[in-house]
PDB file of N, CA, C and O in Angstrom, chain B, residues numbered from 101:
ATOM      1  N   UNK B 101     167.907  85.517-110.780  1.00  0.00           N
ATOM      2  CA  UNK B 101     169.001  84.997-109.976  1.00  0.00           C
ATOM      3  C   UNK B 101     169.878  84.136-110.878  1.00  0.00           C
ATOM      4  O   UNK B 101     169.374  83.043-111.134  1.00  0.00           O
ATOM      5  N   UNK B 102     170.676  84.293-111.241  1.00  0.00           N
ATOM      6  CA  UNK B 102     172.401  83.360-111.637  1.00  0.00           C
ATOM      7  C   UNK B 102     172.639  82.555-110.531  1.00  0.00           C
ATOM      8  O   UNK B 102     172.285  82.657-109.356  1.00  0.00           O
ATOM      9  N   UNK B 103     173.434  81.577-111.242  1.00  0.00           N
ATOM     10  CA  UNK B 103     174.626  80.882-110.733  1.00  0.00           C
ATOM     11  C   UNK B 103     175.331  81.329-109.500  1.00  0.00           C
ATOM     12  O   UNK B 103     175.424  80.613-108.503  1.00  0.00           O
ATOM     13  N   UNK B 104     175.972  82.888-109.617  1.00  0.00           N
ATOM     14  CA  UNK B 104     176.789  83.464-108.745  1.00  0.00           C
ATOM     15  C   UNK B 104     176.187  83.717-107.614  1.00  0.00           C
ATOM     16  O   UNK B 104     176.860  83.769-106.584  1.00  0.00           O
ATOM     17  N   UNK B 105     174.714  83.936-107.584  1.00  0.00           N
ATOM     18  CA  UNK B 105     173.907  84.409-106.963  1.00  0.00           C
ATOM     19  C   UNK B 105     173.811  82.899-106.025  1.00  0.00           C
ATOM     20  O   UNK B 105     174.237  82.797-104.875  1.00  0.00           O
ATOM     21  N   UNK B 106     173.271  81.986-106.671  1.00  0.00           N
ATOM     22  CA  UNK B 106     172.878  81.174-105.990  1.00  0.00           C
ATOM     23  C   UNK B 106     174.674  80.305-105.048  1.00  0.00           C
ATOM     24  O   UNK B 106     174.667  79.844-103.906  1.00  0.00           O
ATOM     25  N   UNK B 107     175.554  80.335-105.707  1.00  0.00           N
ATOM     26  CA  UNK B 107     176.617  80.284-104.941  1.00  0.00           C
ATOM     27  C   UNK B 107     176.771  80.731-103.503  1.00  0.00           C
ATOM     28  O   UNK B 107     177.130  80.116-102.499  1.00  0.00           O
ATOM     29  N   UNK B 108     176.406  81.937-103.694  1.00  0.00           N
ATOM     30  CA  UNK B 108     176.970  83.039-102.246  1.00  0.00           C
ATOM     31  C   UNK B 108     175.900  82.674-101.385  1.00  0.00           C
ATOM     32  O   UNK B 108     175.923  82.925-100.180  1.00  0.00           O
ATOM     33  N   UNK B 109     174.908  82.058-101.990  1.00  0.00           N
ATOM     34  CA  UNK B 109     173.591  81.791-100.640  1.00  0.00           C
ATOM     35  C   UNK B 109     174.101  80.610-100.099  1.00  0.00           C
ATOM     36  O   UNK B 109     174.173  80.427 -98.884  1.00  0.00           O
ATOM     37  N   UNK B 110     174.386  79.967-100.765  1.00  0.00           N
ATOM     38  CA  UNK B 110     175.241  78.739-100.510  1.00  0.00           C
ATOM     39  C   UNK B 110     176.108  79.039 -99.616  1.00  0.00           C
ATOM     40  O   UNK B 110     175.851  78.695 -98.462  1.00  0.00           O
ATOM     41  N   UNK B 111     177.244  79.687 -99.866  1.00  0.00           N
ATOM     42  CA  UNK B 111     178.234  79.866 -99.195  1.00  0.00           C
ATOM     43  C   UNK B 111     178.081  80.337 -97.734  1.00  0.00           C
ATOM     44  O   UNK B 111     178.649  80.057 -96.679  1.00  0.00           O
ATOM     45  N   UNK B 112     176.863  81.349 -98.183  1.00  0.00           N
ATOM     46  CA  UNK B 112     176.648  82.025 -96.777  1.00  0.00           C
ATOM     47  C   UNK B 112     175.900  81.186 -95.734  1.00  0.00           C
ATOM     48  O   UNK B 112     176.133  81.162 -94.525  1.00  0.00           O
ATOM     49  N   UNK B 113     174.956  80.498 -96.409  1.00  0.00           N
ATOM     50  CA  UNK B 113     174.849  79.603 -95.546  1.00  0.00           C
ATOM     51  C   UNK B 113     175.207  78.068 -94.707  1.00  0.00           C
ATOM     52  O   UNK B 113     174.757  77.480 -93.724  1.00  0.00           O
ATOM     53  N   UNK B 114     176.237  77.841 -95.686  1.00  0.00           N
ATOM     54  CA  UNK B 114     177.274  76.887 -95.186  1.00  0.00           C
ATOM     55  C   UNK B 114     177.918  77.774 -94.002  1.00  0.00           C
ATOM     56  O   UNK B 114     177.867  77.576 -92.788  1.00  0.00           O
ATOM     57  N   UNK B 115     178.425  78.618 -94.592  1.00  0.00           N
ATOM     58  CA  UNK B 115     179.326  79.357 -93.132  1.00  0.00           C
ATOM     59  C   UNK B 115     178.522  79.337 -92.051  1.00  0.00           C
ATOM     60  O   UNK B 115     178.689  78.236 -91.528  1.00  0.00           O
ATOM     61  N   UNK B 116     177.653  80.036 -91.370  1.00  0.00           N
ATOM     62  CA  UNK B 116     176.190  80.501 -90.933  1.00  0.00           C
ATOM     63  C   UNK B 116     176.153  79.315 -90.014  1.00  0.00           C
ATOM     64  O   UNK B 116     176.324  79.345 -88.795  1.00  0.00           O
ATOM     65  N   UNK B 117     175.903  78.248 -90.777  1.00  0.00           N
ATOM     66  CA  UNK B 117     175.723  77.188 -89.985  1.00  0.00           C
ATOM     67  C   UNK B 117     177.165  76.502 -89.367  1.00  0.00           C
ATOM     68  O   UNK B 117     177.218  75.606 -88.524  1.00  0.00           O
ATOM     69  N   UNK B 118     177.758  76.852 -89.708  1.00  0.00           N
ATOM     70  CA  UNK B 118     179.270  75.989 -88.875  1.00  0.00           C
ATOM     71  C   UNK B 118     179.540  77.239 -87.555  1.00  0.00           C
ATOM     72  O   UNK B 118     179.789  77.013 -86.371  1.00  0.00           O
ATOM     73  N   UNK B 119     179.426  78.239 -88.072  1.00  0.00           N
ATOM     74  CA  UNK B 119     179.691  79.552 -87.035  1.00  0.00           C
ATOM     75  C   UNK B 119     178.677  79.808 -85.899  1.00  0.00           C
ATOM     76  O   UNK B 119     178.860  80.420 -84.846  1.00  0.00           O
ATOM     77  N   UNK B 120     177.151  78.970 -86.528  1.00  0.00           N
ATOM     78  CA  UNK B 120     176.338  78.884 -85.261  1.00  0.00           C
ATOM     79  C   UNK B 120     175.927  77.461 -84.562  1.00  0.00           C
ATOM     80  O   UNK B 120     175.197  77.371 -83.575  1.00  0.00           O
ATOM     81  N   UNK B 121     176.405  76.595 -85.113  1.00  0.00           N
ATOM     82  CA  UNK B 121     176.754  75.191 -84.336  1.00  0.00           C
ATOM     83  C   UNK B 121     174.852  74.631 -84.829  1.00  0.00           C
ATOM     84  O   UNK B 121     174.128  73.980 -84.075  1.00  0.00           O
ATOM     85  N   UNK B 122     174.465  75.108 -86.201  1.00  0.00           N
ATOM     86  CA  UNK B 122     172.950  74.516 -86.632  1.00  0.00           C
ATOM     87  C   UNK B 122     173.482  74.110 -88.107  1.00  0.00           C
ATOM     88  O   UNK B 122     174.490  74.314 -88.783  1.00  0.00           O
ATOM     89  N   UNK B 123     172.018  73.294 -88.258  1.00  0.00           N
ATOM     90  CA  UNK B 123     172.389  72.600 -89.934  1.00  0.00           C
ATOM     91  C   UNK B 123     172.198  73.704 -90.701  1.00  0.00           C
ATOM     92  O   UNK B 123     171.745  74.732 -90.198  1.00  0.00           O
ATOM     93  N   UNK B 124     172.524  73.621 -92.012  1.00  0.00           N
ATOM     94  CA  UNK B 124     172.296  74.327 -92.903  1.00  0.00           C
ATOM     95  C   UNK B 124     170.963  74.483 -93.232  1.00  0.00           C
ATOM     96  O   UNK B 124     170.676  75.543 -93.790  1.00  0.00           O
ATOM     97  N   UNK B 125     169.478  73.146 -92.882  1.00  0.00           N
ATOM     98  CA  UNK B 125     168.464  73.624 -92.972  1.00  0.00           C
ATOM     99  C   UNK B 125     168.320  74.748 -92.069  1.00  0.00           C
ATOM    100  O   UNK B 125     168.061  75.857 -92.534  1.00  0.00           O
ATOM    101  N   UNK B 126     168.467  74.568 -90.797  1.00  0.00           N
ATOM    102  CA  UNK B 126     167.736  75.462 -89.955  1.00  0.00           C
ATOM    103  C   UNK B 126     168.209  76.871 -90.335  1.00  0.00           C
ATOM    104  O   UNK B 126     167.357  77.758 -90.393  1.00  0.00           O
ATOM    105  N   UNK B 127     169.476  77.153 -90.595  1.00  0.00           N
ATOM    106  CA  UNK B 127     170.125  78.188 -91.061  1.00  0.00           C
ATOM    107  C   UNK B 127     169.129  78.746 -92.221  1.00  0.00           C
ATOM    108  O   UNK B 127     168.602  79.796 -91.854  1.00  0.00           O
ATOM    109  N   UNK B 128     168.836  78.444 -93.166  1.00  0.00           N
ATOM    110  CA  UNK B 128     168.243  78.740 -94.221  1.00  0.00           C
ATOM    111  C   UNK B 128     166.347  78.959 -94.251  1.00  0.00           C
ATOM    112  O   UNK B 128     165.557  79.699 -94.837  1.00  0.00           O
ATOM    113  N   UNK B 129     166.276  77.967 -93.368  1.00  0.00           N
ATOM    114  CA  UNK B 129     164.740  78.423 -92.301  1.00  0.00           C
ATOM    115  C   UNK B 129     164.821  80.146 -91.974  1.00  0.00           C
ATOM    116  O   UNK B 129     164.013  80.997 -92.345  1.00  0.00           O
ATOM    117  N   UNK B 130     166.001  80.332 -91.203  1.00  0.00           N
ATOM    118  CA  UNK B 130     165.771  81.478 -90.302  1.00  0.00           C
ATOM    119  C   UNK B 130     165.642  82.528 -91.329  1.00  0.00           C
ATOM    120  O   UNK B 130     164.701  83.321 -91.362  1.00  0.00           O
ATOM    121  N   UNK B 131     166.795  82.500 -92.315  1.00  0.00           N
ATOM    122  CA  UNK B 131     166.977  83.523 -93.294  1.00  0.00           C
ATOM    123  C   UNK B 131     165.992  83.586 -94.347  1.00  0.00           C
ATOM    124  O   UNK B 131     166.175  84.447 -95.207  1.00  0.00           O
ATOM    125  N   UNK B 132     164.969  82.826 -94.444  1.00  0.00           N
ATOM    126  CA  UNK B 132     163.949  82.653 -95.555  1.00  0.00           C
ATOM    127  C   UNK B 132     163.087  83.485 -94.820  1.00  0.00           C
ATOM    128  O   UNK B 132     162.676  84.553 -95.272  1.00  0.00           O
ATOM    129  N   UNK B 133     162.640  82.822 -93.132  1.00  0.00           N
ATOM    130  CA  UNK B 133     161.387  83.290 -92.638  1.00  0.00           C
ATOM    131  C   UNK B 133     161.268  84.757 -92.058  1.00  0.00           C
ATOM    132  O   UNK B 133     160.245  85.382 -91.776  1.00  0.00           O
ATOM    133  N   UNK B 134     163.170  85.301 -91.912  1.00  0.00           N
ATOM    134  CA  UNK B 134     162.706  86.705 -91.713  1.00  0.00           C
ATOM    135  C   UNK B 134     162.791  87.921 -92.709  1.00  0.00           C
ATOM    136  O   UNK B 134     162.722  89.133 -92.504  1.00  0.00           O
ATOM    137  N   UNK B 135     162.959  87.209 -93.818  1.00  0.00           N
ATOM    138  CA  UNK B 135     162.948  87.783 -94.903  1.00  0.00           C
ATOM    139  C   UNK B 135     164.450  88.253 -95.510  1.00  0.00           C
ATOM    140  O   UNK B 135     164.602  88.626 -96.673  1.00  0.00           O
ATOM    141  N   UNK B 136     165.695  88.156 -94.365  1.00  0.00           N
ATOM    142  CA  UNK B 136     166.701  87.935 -94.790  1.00  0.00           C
ATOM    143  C   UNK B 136     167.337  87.986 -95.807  1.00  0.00           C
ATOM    144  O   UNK B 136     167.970  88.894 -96.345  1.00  0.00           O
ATOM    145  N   UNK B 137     167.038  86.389 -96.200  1.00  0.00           N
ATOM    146  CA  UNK B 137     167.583  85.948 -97.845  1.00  0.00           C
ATOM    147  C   UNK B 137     167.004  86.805 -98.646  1.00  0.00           C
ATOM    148  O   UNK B 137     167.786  87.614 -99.147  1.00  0.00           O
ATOM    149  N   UNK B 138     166.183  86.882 -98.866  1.00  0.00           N
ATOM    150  CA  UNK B 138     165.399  87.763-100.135  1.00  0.00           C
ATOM    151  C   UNK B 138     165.211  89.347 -99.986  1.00  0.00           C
ATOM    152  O   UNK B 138     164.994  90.154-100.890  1.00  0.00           O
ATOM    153  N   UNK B 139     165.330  89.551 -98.802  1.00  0.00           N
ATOM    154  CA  UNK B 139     165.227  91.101 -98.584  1.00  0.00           C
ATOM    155  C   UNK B 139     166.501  91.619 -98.407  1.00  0.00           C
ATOM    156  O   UNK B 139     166.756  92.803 -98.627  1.00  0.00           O
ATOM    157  N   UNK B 140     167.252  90.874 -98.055  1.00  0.00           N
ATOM    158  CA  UNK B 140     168.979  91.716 -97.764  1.00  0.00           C
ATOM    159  C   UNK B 140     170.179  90.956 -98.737  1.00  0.00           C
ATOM    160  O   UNK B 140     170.846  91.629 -99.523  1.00  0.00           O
ATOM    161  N   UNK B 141     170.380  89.421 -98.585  1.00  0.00           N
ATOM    162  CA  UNK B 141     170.906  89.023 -98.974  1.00  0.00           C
ATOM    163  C   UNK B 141     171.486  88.861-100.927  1.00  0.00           C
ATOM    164  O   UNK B 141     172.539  88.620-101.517  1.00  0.00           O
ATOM    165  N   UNK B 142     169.847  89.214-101.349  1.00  0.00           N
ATOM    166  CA  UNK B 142     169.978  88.454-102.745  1.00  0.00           C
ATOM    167  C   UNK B 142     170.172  90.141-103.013  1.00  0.00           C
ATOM    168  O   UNK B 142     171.277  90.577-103.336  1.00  0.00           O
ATOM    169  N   UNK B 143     169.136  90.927-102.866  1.00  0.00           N
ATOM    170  CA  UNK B 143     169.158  92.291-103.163  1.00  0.00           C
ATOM    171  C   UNK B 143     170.793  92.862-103.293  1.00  0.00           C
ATOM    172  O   UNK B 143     171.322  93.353-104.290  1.00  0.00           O
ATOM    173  N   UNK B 144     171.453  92.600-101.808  1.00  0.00           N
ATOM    174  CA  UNK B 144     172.537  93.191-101.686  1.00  0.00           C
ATOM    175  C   UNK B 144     174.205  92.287-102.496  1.00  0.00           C
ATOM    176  O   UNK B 144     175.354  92.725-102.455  1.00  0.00           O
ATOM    177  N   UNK B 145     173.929  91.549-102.864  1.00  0.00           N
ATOM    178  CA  UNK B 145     174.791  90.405-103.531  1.00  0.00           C
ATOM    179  C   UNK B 145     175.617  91.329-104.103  1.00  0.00           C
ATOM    180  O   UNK B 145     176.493  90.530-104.433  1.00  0.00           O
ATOM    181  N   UNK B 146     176.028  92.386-104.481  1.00  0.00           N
ATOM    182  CA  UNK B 146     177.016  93.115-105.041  1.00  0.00           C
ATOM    183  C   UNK B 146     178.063  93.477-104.361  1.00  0.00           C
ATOM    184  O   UNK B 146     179.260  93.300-104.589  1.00  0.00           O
ATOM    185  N   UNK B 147     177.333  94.177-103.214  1.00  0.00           N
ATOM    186  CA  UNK B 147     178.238  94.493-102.147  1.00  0.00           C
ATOM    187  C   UNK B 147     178.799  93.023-101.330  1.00  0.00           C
ATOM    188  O   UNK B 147     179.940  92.563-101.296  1.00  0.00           O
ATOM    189  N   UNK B 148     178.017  92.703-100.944  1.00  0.00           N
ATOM    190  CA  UNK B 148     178.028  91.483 -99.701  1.00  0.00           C
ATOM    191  C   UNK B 148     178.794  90.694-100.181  1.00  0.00           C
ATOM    192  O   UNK B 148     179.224  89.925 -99.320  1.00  0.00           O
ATOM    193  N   UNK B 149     179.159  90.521-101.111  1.00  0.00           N
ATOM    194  CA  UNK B 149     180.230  89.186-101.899  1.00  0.00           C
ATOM    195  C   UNK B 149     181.736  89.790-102.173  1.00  0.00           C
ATOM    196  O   UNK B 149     182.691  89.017-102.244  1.00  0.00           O
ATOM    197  N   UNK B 150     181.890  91.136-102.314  1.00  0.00           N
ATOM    198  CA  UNK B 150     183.163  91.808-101.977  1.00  0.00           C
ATOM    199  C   UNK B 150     183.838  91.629-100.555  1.00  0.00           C
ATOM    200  O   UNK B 150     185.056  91.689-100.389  1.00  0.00           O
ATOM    201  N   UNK B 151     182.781  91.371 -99.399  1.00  0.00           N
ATOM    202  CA  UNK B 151     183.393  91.303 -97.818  1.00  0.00           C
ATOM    203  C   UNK B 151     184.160  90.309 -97.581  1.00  0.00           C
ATOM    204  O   UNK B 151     183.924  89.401 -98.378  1.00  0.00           O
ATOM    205  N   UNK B 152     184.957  90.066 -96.862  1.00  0.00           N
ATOM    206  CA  UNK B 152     185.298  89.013 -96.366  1.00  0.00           C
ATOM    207  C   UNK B 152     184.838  88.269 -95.577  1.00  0.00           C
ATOM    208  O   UNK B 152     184.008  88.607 -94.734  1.00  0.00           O
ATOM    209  N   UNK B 153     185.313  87.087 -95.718  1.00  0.00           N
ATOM    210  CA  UNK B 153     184.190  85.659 -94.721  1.00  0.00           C
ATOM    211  C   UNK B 153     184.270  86.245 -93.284  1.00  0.00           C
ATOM    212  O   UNK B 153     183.460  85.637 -92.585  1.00  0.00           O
ATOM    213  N   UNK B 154     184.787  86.980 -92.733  1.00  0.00           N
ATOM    214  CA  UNK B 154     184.908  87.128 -91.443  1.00  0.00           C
ATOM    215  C   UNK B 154     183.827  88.071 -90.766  1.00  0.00           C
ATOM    216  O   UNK B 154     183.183  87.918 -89.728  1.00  0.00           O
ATOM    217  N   UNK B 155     183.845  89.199 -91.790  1.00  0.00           N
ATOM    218  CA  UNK B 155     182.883  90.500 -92.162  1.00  0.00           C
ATOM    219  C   UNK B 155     181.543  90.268 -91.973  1.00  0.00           C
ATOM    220  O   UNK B 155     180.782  90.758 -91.139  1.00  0.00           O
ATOM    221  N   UNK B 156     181.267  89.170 -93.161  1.00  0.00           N
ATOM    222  CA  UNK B 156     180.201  88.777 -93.936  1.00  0.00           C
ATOM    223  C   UNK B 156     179.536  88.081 -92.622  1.00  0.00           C
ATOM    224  O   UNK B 156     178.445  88.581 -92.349  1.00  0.00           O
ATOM    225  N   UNK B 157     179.940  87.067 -91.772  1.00  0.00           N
ATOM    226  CA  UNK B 157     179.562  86.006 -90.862  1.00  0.00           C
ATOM    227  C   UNK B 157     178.987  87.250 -89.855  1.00  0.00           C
ATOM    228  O   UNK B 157     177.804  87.406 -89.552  1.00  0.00           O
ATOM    229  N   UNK B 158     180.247  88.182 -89.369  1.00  0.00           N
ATOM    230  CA  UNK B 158     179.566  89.028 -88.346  1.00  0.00           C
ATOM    231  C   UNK B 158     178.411  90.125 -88.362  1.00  0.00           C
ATOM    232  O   UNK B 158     177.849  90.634 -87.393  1.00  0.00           O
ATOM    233  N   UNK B 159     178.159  90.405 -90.032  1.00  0.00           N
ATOM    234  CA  UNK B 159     177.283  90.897 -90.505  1.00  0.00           C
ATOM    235  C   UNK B 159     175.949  90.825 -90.301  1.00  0.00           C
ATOM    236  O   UNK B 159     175.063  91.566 -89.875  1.00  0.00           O
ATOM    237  N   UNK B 160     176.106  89.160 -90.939  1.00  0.00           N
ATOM    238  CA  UNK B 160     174.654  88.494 -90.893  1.00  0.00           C
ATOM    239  C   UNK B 160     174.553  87.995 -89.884  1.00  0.00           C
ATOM    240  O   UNK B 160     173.387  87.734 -89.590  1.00  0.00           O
ATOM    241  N   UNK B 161     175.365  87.695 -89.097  1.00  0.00           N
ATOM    242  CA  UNK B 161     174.776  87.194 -87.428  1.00  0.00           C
ATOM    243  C   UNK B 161     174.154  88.090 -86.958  1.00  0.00           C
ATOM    244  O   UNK B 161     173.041  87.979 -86.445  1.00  0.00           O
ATOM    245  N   UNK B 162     175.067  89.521 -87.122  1.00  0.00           N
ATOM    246  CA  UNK B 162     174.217  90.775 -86.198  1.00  0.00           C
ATOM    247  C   UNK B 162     172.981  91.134 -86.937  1.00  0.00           C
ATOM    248  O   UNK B 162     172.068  91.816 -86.471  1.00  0.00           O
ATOM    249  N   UNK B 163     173.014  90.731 -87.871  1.00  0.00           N
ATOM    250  CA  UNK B 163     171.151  91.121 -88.865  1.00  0.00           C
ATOM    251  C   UNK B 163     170.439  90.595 -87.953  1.00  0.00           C
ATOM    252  O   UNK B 163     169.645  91.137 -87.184  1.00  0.00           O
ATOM    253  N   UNK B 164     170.874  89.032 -88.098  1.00  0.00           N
ATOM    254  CA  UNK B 164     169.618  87.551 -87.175  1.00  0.00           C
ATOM    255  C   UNK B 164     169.290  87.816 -86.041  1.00  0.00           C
ATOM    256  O   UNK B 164     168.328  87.289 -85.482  1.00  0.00           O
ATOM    257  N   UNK B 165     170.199  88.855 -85.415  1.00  0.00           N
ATOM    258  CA  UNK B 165     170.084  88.817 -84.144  1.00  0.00           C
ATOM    259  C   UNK B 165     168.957  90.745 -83.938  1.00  0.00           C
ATOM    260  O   UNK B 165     168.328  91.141 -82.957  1.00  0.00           O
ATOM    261  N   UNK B 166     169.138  91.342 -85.125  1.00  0.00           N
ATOM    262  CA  UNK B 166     168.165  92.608 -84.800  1.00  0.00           C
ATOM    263  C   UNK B 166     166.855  92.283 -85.544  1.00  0.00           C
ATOM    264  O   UNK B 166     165.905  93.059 -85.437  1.00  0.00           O
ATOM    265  N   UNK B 167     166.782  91.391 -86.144  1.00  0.00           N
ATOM    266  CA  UNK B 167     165.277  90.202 -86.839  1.00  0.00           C
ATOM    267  C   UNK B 167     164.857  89.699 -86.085  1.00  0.00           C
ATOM    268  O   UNK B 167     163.634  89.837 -86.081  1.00  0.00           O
ATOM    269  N   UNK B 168     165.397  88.825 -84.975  1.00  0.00           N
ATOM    270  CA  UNK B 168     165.017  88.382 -83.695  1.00  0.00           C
ATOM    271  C   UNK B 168     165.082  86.506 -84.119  1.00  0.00           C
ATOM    272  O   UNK B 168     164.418  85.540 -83.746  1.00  0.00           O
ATOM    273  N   UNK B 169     166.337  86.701 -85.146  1.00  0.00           N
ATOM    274  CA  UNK B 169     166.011  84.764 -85.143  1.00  0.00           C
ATOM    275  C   UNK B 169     167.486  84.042 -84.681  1.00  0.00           C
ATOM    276  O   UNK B 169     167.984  83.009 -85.128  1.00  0.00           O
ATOM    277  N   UNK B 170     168.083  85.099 -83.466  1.00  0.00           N
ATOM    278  CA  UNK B 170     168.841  84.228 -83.216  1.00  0.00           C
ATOM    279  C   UNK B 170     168.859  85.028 -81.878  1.00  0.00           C
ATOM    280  O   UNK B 170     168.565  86.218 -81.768  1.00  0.00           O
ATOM    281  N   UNK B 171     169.226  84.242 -80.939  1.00  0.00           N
ATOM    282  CA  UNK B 171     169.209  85.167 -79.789  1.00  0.00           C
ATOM    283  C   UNK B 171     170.293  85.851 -78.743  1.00  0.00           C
ATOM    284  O   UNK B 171     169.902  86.615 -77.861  1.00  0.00           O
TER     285      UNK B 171
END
């Protein structure tokens, strides 16, 4: 993992949490414990960082929500 890498987790989860009204821990809870971050997020960092913030937010909300960590 880089720099760039660790940026966009950042980013994504700053957004994440303003778009779902939770802290950035809990945000980063959800995406750790359903494997998320590490199974979609870091893997896919090539693509996923080309989207736009708008894309990207509705993306990963609709992931959290077929993972079952958001309801």
């Amino acid at each position: 993992m880089n720099s760039n890498n660790i940026d966009f987790i950042t980013y994504c989860i700053g957004n994440l949490a303003r778009r779902l009204n939770m802290s950035a821990t809990e945000v980063y809870r959800r995406l750790k414990q359903s494997d998320i971050l590490n199974g979609y997020i870091i893997p896919s960092y090539d693509v996923l960082h080309t989207f736009s913030k708008e894309y990207l937010m509705e993306d990963l909300t609709e992931y959290m929500r077929e993972k079952g960590v958001l309801a």
